[in-house]
MARGU-727316 format. One line per field, with one value per residue (C-alpha): x, y, z negated; residue number from 1. Coordinates in Angstrom, 3 decimals. Each point is the difference from the previous one (the first is absolute). Layout:
BEGIN
x <- c(X|...);
y <- c(Y|...);
z <- c(Z|...);
pos <- c(NUM|...);
//
This chain:
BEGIN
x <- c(184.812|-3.321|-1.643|-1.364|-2.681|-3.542|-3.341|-2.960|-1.853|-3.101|0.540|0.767|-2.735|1.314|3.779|0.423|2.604|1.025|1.712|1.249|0.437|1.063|1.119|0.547|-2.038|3.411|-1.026|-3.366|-1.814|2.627|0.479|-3.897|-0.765|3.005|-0.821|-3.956|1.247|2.137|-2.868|-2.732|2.511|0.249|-3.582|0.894|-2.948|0.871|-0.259|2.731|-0.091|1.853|0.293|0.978|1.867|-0.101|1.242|0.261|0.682|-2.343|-0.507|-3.362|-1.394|1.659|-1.193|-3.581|0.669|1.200|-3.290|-2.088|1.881|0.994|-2.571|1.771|2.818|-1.678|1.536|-0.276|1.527|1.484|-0.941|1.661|3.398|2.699|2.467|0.843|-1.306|-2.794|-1.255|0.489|-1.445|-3.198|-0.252|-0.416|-3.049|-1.445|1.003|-2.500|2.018|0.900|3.780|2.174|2.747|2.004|1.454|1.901|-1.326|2.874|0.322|3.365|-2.069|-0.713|-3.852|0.786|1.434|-3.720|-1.264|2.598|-1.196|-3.584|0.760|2.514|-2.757|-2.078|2.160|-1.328|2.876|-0.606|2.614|2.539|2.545|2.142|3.654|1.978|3.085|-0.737|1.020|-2.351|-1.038|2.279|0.039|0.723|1.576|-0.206|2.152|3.201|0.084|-3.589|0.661|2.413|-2.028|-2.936|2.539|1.341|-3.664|-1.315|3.066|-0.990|-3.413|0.677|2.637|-2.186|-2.999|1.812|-2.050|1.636|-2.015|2.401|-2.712|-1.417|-0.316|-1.359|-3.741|-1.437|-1.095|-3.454|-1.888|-3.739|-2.498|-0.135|3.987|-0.759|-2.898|2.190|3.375|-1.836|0.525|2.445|2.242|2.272|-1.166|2.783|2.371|0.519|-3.568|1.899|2.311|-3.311|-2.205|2.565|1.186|-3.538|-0.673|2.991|-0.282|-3.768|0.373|-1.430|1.148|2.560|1.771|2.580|-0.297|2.589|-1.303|1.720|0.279|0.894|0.773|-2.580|0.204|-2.264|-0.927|2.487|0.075|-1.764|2.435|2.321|2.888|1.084|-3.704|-0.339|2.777|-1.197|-4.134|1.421|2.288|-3.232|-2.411|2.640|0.297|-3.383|-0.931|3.334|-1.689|-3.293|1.721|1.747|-1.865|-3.759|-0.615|-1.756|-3.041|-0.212|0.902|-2.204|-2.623);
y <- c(170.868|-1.628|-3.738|-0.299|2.383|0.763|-1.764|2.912|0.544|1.688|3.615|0.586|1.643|0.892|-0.408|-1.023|0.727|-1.703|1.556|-2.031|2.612|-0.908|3.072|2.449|3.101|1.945|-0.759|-1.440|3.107|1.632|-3.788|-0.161|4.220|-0.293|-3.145|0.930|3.067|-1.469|-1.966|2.347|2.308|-2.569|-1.456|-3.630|-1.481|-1.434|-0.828|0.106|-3.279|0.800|-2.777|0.967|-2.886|0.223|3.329|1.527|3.503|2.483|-1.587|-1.595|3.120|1.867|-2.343|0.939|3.552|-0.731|-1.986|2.779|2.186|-1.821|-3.243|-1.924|-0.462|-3.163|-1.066|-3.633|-1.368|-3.608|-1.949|-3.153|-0.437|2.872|-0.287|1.886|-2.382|-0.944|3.877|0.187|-3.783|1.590|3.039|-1.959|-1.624|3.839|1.631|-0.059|1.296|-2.107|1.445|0.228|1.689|-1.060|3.322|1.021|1.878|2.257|2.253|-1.666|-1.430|2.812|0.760|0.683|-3.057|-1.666|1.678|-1.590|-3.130|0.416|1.122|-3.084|-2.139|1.163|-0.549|-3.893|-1.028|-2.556|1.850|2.844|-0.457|3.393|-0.200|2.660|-1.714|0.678|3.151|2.738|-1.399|1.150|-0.073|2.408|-0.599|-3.456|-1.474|-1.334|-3.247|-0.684|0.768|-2.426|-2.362|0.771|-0.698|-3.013|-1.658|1.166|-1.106|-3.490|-0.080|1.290|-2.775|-2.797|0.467|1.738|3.137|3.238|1.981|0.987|2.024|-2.619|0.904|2.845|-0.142|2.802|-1.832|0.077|-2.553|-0.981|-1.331|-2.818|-0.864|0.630|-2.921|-2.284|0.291|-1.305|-1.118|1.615|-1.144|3.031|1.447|3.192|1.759|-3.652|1.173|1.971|-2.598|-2.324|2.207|0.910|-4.231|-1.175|2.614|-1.173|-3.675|-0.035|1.449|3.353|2.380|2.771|2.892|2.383|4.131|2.132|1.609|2.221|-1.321|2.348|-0.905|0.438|3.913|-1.548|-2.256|-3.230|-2.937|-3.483|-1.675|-2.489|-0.724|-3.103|-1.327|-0.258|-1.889|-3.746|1.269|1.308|-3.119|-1.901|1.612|0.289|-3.919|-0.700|1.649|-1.482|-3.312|1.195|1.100|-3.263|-2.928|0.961|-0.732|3.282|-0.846|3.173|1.993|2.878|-1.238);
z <- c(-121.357|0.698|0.609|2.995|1.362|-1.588|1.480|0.587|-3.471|-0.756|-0.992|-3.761|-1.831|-3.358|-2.027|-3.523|-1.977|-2.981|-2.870|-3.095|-2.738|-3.397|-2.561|3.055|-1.440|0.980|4.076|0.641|0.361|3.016|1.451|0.361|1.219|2.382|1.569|0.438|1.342|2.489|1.073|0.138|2.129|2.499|0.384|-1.653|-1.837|-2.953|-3.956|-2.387|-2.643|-3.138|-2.312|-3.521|-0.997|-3.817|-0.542|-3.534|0.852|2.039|3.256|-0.087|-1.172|2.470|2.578|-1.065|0.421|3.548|0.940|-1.103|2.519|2.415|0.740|2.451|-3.526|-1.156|-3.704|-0.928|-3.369|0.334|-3.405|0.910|-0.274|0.508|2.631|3.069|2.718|-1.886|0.171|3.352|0.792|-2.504|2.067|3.212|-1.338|0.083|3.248|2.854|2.517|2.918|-0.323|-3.513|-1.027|-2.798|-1.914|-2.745|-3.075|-0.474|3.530|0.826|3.335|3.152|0.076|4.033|0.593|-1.085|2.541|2.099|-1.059|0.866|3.478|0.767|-1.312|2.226|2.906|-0.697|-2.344|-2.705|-2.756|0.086|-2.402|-0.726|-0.146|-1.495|1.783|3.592|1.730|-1.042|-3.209|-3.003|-4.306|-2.182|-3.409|0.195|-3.473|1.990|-2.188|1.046|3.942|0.088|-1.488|2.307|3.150|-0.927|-0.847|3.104|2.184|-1.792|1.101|3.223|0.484|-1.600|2.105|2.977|0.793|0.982|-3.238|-2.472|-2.385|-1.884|-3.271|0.496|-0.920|2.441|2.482|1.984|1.116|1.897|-2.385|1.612|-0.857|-3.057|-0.230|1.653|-2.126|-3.034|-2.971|-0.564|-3.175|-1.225|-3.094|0.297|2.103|2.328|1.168|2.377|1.817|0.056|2.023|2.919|0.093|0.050|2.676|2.162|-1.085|1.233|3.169|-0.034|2.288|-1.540|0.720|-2.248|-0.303|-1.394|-3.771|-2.607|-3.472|-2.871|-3.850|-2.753|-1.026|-3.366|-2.525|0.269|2.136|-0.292|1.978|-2.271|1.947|-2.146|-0.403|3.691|1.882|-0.470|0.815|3.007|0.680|-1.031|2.576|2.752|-0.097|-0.116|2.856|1.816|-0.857|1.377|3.242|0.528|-1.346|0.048|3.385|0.932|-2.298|-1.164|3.059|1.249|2.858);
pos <- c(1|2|3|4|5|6|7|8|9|10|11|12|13|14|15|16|17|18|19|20|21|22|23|24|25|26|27|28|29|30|31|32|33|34|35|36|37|38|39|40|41|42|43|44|45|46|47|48|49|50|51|52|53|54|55|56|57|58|59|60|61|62|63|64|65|66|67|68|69|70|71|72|73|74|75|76|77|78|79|80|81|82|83|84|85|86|87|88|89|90|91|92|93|94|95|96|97|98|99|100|101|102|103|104|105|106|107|108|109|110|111|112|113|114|115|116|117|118|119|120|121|122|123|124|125|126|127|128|129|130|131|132|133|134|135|136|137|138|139|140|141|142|143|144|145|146|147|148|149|150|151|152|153|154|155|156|157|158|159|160|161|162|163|164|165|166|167|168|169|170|171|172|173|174|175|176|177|178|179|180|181|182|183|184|185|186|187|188|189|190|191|192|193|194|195|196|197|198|199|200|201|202|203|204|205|206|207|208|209|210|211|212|213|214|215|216|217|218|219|220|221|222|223|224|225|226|227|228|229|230|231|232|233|234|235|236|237|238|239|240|241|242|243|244|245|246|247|248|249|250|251|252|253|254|255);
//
């Protein structure tokens, strides 16, 4: 599953990797040491972006701790409004990396398949968007109630705007900086953040491709994800970008 095939692009020089984090002190510390480790094993330059998104427990001092040990973990604290995809949208104000990686907080996302990422991107793709759908990718303890409702939203999307991707939702997803730029502004304040980026990618014309990753439920704290809060901000973004695709006449298409 892929768009057509990547132009030649300059060589990547560093990978960002954004982190919303809000009341994880349970997982931040192993997400963060297991993912630089994975990097540093395999050579991949790169800063980690955590952006405490409110949190009233431990993690922004835990964050600080990290820094102090490990100085490519660069804590940011987002004092404007709350909200999922606002942390993330705040944290790509701070990366400098001409790659990003969108992560979760709470280690249910592979710190190999990052790596992954960063060495598809550099084959000259635009995005790679993970699928834990496609042979070779898998979950583990995934709530049943909520993986049926994750296949029948993305069968929706993938029907509506008739792409062979049937991941979505799922927010770990990488991208060149340069995707990132061009997708704004982006308008989902939560979870929907996640539909928006992979629609604007496709919608725009960026070149694509999909990798195989592992995805395994929380093992702490408690998820952020409101099932009932999200289903019209999905609906909402979905259709906006279907409107994009089909009655802006390419004005915002990549160049």
């Amino acid at each position: 599953m892929k768009s057509p095939l990547p132009v030649i692009r300059s060589p990547l020089k560093l990978l960002s990797v954004v982190i919303p984090a809000r009341d994880e002190e349970g997982c931040i510390s192993a997400t963060v040491e297991h993912l630089h480790l994975e990097l540093r094993l395999h050579e991949v330059p790169h800063e980690i972006v955590v952006v405490d998104d409110g949190s009233s427990d431990s993690t922004w001092n835990l964050l600080q701790e990290l820094h102090e040990r490990i100085p490519e973990c660069k804590p940011i604290q987002n004092q404007n409004d709350h909200g999922f995809g606002r942390a993330i949208t705040y944290g790509f104000e701070h990366v400098t990396g001409d790659a990003v990686v969108v992560m979760m907080a709470d280690e249910s996302d592979d710190c190999r398949d990052v790596v992954r990422y960063w060495q598809e991107l550099g084959q000259g793709w635009d995005a790679v968007f993970g699928s834990r759908f496609v042979r070779g990718g898998g979950v583990i303890d995934y709530p049943r109630h909520k993986l049926l409702l994750n296949r029948i939203a993305n069968l929706f999307l993938r029907l509506l705007f008739g792409v062979h991707l049937n991941d979505f939702t799922n927010a770990f997803k990488a991208y060149r900086r340069t995707v990132i730029e061009g997708c704004r502004p982006y308008i989902s304040p939560h979870f929907n953040l996640t539909v928006e980026l992979p629609l604007k990618t496709i919608v725009r014309g960026y070149s694509w491709t999909v990798v195989p990753i592992t995805w395994r439920n929380r093992r702490a704290g408690e998820s952020k994800l409101k099932i009932k809060e999200m289903g019209s901000r999905y609906l909402f973004v979905a259709l906006y970008c279907w409107l994009e695709k089909y009655f802006s006449r390419g004005d915002y298409r990549a160049h």
